[in-house]
C-alpha positions as CSV (number, residue, x, y, z in Angstrom):
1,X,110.9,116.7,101.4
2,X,108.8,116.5,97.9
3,X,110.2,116.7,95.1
4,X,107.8,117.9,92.2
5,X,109.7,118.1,89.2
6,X,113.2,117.1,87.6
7,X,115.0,118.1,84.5
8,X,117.7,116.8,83.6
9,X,120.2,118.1,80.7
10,X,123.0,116.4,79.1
11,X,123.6,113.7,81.9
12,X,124.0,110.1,79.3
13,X,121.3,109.7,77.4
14,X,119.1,112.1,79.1
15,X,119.4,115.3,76.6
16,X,117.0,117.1,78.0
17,X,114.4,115.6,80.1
18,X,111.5,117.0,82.4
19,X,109.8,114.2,84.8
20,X,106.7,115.2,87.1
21,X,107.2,112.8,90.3
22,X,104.5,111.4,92.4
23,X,104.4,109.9,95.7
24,X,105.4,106.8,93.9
25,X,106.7,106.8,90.3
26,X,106.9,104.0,88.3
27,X,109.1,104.0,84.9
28,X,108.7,100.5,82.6
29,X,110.1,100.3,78.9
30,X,112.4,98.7,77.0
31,X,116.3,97.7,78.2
32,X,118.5,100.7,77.4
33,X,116.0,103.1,77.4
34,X,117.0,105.8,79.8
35,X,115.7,104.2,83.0
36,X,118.8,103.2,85.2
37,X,120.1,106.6,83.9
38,X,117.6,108.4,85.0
39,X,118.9,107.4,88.4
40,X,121.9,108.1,87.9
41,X,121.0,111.1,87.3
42,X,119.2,111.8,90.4
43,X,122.0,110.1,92.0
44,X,124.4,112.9,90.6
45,X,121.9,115.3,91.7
46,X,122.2,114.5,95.2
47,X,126.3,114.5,95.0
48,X,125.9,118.1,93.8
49,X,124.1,119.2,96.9
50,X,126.8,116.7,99.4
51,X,130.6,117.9,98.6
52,X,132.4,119.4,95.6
53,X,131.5,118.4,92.4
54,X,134.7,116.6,92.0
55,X,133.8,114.4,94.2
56,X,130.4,113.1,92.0
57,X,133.1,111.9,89.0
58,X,135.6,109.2,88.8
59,X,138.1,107.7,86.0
60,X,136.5,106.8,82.8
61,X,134.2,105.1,82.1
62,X,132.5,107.3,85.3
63,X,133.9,110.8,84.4
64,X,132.5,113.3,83.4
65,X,133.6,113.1,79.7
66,X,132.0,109.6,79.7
67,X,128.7,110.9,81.3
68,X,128.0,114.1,79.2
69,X,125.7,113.1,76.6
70,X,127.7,112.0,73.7
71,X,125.7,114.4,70.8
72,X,126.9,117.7,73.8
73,X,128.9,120.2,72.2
74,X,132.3,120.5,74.2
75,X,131.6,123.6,76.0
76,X,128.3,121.5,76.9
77,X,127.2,121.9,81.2
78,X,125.3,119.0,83.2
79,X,122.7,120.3,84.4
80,X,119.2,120.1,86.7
81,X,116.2,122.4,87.5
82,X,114.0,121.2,90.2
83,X,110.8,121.9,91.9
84,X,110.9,121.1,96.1
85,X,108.7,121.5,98.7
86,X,108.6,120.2,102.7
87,X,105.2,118.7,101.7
88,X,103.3,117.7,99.1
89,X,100.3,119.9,100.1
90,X,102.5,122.8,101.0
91,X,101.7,125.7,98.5
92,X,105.4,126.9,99.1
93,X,108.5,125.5,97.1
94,X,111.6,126.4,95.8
95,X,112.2,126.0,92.2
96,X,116.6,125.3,92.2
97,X,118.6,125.4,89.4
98,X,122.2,124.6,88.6
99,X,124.3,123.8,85.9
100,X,128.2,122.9,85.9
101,X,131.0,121.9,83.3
102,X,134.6,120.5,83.5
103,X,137.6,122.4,82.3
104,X,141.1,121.7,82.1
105,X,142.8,118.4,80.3
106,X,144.0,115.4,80.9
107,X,147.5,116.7,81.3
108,X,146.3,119.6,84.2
109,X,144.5,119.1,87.0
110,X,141.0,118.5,86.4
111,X,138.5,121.1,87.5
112,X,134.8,121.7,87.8
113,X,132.8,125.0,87.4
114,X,129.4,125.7,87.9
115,X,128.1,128.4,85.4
116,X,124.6,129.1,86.6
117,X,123.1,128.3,90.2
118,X,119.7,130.2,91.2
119,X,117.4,129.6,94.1
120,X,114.1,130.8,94.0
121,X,111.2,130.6,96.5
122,X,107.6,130.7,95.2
123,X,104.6,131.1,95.3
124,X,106.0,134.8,96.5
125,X,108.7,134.3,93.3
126,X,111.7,135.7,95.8
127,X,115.4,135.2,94.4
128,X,117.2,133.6,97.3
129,X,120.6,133.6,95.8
130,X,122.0,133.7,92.0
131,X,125.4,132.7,91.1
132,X,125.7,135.7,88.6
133,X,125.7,138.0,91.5
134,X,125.8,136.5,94.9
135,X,127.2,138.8,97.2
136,X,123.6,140.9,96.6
137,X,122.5,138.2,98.8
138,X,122.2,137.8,102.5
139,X,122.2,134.1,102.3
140,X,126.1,133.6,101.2
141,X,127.3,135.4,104.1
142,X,127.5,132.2,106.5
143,X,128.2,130.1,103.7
144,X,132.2,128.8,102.2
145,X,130.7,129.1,98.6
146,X,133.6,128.2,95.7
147,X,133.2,127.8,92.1
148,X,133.0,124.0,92.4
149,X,130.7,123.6,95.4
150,X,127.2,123.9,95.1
151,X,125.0,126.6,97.2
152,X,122.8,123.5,99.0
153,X,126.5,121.7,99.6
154,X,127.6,124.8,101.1
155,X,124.7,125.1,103.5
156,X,125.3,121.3,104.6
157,X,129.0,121.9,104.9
158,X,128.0,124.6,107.3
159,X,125.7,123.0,109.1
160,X,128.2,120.1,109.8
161,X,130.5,122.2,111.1
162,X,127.9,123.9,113.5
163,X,128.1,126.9,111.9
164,X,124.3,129.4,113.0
165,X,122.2,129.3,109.8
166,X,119.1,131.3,111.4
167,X,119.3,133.8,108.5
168,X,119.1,131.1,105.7
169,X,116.1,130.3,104.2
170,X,114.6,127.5,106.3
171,X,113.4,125.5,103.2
172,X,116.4,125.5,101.6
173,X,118.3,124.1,104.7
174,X,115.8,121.6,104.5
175,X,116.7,120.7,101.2
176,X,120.2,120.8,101.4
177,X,119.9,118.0,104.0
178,X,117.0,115.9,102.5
179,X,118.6,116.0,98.7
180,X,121.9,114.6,99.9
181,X,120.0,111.5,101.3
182,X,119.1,110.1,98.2
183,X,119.3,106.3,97.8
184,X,119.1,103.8,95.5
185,X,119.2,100.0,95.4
186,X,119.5,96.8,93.4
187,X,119.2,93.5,96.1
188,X,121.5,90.7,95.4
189,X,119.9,87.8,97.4
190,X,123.6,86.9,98.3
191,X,124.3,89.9,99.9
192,X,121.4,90.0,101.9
193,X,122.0,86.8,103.4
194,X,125.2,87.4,104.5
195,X,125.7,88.3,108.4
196,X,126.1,92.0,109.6
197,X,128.6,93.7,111.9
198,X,126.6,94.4,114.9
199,X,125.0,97.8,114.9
200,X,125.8,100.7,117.7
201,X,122.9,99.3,120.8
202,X,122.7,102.7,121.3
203,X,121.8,104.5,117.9
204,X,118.2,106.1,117.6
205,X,117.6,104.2,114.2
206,X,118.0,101.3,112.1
207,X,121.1,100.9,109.9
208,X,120.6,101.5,106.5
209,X,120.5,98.7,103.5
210,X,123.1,99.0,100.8
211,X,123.2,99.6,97.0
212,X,123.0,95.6,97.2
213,X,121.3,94.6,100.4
214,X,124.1,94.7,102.6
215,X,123.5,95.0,106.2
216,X,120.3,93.1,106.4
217,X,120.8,91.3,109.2
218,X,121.6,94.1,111.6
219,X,118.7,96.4,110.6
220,X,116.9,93.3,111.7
221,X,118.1,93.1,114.9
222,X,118.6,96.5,115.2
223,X,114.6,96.6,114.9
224,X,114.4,93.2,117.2
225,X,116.4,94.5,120.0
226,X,114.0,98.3,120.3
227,X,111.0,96.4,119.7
228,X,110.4,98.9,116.6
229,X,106.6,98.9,115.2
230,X,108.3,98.6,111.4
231,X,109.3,95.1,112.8
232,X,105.8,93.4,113.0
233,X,105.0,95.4,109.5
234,X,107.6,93.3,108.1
235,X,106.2,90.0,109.7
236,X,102.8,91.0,108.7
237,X,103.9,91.3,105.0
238,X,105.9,87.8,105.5
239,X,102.8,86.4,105.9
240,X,100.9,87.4,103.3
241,X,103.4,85.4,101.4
242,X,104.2,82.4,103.8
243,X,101.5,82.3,106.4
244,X,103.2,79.8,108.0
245,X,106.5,82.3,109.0
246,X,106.5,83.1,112.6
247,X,109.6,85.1,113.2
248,X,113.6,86.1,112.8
249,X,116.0,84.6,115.4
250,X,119.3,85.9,115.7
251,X,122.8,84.6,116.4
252,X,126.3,86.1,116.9
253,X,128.9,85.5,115.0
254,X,131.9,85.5,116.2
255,X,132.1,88.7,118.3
256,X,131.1,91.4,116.0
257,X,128.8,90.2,113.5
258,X,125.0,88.9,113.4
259,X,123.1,86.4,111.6
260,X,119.8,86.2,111.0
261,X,117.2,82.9,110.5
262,X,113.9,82.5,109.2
263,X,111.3,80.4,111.8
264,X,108.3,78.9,110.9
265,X,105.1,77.0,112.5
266,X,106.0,74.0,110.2
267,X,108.2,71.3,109.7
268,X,110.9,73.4,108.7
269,X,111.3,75.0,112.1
270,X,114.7,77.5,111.7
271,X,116.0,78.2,108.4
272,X,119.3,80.9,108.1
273,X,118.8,83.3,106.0
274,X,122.1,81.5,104.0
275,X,119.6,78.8,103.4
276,X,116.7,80.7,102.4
277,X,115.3,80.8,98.8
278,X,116.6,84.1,96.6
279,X,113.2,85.0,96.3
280,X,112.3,85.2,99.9
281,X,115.5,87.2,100.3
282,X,114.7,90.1,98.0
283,X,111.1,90.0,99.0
284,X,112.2,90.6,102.5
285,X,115.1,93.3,101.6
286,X,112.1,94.9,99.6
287,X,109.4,95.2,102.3
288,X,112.3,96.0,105.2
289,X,113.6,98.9,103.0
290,X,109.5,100.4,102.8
291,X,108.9,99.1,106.3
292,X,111.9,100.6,108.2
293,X,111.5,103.7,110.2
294,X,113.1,107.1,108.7
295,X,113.6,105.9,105.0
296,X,115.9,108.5,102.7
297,X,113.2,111.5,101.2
298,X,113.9,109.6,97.5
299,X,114.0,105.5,97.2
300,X,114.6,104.2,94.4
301,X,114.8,100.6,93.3
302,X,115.4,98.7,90.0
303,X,113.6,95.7,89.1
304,X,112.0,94.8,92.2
305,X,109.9,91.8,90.9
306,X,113.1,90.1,90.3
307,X,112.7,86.5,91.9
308,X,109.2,87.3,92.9
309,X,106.0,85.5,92.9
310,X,103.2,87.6,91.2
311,X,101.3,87.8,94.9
312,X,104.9,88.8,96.4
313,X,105.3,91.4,93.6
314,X,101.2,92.6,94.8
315,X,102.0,92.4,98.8
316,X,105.2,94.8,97.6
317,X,103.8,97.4,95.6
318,X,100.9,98.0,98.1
319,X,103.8,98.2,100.4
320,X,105.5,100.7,98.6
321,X,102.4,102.6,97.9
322,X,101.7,103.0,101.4
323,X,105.0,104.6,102.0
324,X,104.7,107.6,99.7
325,X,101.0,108.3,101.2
326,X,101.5,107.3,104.8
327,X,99.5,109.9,107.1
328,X,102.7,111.6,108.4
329,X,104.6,113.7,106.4
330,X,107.7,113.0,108.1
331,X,107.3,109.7,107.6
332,X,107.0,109.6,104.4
333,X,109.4,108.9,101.5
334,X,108.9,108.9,97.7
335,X,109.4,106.0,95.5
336,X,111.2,105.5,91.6
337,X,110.2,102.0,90.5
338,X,112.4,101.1,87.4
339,X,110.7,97.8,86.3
340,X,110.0,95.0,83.5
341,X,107.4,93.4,85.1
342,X,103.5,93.1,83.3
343,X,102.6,91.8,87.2
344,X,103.7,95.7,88.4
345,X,102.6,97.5,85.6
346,X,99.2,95.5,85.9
347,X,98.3,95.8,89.5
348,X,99.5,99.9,89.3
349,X,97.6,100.4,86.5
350,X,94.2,98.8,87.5
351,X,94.9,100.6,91.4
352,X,93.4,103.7,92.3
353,X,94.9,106.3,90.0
354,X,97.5,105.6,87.3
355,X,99.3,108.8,86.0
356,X,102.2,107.6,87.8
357,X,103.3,105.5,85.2
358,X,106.0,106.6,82.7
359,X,107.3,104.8,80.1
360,X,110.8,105.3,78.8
361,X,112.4,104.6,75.6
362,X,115.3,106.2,73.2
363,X,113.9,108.0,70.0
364,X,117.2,109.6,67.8
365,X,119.3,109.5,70.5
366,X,117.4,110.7,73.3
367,X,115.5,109.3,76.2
368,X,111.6,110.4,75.8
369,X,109.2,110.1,79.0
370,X,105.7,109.8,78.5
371,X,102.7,109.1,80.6
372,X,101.9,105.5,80.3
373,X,98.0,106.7,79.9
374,X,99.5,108.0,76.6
375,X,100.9,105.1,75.1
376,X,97.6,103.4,76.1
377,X,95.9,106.0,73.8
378,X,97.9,106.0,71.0
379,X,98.8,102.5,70.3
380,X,94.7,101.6,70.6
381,X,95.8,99.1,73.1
382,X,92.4,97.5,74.0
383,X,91.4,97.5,77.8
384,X,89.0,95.3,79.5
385,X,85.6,96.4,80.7
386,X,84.9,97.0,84.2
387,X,81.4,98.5,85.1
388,X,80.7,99.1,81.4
389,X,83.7,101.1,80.7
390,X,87.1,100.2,79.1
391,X,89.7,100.7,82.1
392,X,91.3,97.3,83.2
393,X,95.1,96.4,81.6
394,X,95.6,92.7,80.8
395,X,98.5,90.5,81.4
396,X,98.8,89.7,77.8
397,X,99.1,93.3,76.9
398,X,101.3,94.1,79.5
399,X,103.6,91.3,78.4
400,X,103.6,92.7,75.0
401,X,104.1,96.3,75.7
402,X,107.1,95.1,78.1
403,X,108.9,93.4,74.9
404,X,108.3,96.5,72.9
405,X,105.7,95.8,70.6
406,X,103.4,98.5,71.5
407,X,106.2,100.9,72.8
C-alpha cells in the first residue's frame, strides 16, 4: 500500500495539517515542533482502521481530552483524510475520510462516535460507502459496522472472522489490512541486546522488532536458521561499517530464549551482543528493520543517527532509501524519518532528488510543514557550487538550521 497524502485535524498540536509522503519522507526541525506527533498521529490512524476507537485512547495524559488539540472547541472531532493506492504508479486510489469525537463524562461511561466516514474511489470518483447514509450501499451488508468502529476496522473484523468479502471493494480490503500494520520505533541499544524467546521454527517470516528493539536476537536467528537473502544484506551493511565483522553466532539460553554475538576476523573474535558498543547496536536494529523481509506498508523511526558514526548514518539512509524504491512493489515499504541530524539532512539533500524533506516547527500554536526546498529559498541560505550551479547543502548550514537559526 502507498499512501499519498495525510491530513490530520485536531490530533495535539497538529490543528490542521496536510503532508504529501514519498517513498521515504524525512521531517527535521526544532524539538517540540510537531514531529513525534505527527506519528502519533499516524499511529492513531492506524488504531482507527484495527478495533473500536475506544481501544486507540487510555487514562490521561493519553485520552482523548489530553490529545485533542488544546485551542479545539468542545464539540471539536479528531480527524484524517487520506489518499491510498496499492502502488505508487497505480492511477487508481481511494481518497478515505473519517472523523470521530468522544461524548459522555467522566461520571458515565465513556463513548466514541464517529460523525463523518466516506470512501471514495477515484480516478472514476465512485462513493463506496458514506456514513450519512450507509445502508444505500452494497458494501455494509457483510460488514458489523457500529457508531464507534470504523468502516476499514469492520472489513478486518470480518475478514478475521472468515467472513466472504468478494463483494467489497478489493482496494479497500487491501487497505483495511495494510493501514493497521503501521509501525513505529525508537531503538534502545539495551533492549536490543537483550536475548529473545525463541521464535515458532515453523513461521513463514521473521519476528518483528519492537517500539524499542525488542526481539532482536530472534529475528536474527529466525533469518539464520531459513538462510533468508535479508541476512547477508545485513552483513553486507556490517561491513561497510566494520569490514572486519564476519558473522552472528547464536546460543540458547536456558530453554526458550536466544542470544546473539558479534564475530569478527580480528583479535576480538566473539563479542555478545551484551558487550557490543550502543552504537553498533542501533546501527544493526536500523539496517535489520530496512533489511528484513515483509516490513509493515509505513516505518517510521525517530532519530536514527542516534549513536551513529556520520558513515553509519550514510550506509543507513541509502539503506532506507532502497527500501521505499526496491523493484517489487510488494516488497516495498515507505519510510517517516523524524531526525536532528545535519549528517541526514546533508547526505538527503545533496542525493538524487530532495522534495522529500519537510521541516516542522510550531508558528501560534500550530505545527506548520513545509518543503525543506522552501526554507532553503527563503532564508537565502547559501549553497555550494557543483558544476557551476548553487545546489550542494553544507555541514555548517545544516548544523545551524538544526539549532533553529534559519528555521
Amino acid at each position: 500500500m502507498y499512501i499519498r497524502q495525510i491530513q490530520i485535524r485536531n490530533f495535539l498540536i497538529h490543528k490542521d495539517t496536510t503532508l504529501n509522503l514519498t517513498p521515504l519522507t524525512v521531517l527535521v526541525g526544532p524539538q517540540g515542533g510537531g514531529k513525534s506527533a505527527l506519528f502519533d498521529a499516524m499511529l492513531n490512524f492506524s488504531l482507527v482502521s484495527r478495533g473500536n476507537l475506544r481501544q486507540a485512547f487510555g487514562p490521561y495524559p493519553y485520552s482523548f481530552r489530553a490529545t485533542i488539540h488544546r485551542a479545539a472547541g468542545r464539540v471539536a472531532r479528531i480527524g484524517y483524510t487520506a489518499l491510498l493506492s496499492r502502488r505508487m504508479e497505480d492511477d487508481e486510489y481511494l481518497e478515505y475520510e473519517i472523523d470521530y469525537r468522544r461524548t459522555g463524562s467522566a461520571e458515565q461511561e465513556v463513548r466514541f462516535t464517529i460523525q463523518t466516514e466516506r470512501l471514495v474511489r477515484h480516478p472514476d470518483n465512485l462513493t463506496i460507502f458514506d456514513r450519512k447514509d450507509p445502508d444505500s450501499y452494497l458494501i455494509t451488508n457483510k460488514l458489523d459496522l457500529q457508531d464507534d468502529r470504523s468502516l476499514l476496522a469492520a472489513i478486518r473484523h470480518a475478514e478475521l472472522i472468515g467472513r466472504s468479502l468478494d463483494d467489497v471493494d478489493d482496494l479497500a480490503v487491501h487497505g483495511a489490512q495494510q493501514i493497521s500494520r503501521f509501525n513505529r520505533f525508537r531503538l534502545d541499544p539495551l533492549v536490543l541486546a537483550q536475548p529473545s524467546r525463541l521464535p515458532d521454527p515453523g513461521r513463514d517470516t521473521a519476528p518483528r522488532l519492537g517500539y524499542h528493539g525488542e526481539d532482536l536476537a530472534a529475528t536474527l536467528y529466525h533469518l539464520n536458521e531459513t538462510e533468508a537473502p535479508s541476512l547477508e544484506l545485513i552483513y553486507e551493511r556490517m561491513r561497510a561499517i566494520d569490514p572486519l565483522f564476519e558473522e552472528f553466532e547464536f546460543d540458547a539460553v536456558g530453554t526458550e530464549r536466544i542470544a546473539f554475538s558479534a564475530k569478527y576476523s580480528d583479535a576480538r573474535q566473539l563479542i555478545p551482543s551484551v558487550r557490543l558498543s550502543s552504537g553498533t547496536l542501533i546501527y544493526l536494529g536500523l539496517i535489520t528493520l530496512v533489511a528484513t523481509g515483509n516490513p509493515p506498508p509505513l516505518l517510521m523511526i525517530e532519530e536514527p543517527e542516534n549513536g551513529l558514526t556520520p558513515q553509519a548514518v550514510k550506509s543507513f539512509y541509502e539503506a532506507a532509501r532502497s527500501l521505499g524504491y526496491r523493484e517489487k512493489p510488494e516488497e516495498r515499504s515507505q519510510i517517516l524519518l523524524s531526525s536532528h541530524s545535519p549528517f541526514v539532512i546533508c547526505e538527503a539533500w545533496n542525493g538524487e532528488d530532495r522534495d522529500f524533506i519537510h521541516q516542522v516547527k510550531v508558528l501560534d500554536g500550530k505545527a506548520l510543514i513545509r518543503k525543506f526546498s522552501k526554507v532553503v529559498a527563503d532564508q537565502g541560505i547559501h549553497l555550494k557550487k557543483d558544476h557551476g550551479r548553487r545546489a550542494i547543502l553544507g555541514l555548517r548550514n545544516a548544523e545551524e538550521v538544526m539549532a533553529g537559526y534559519l528555521s
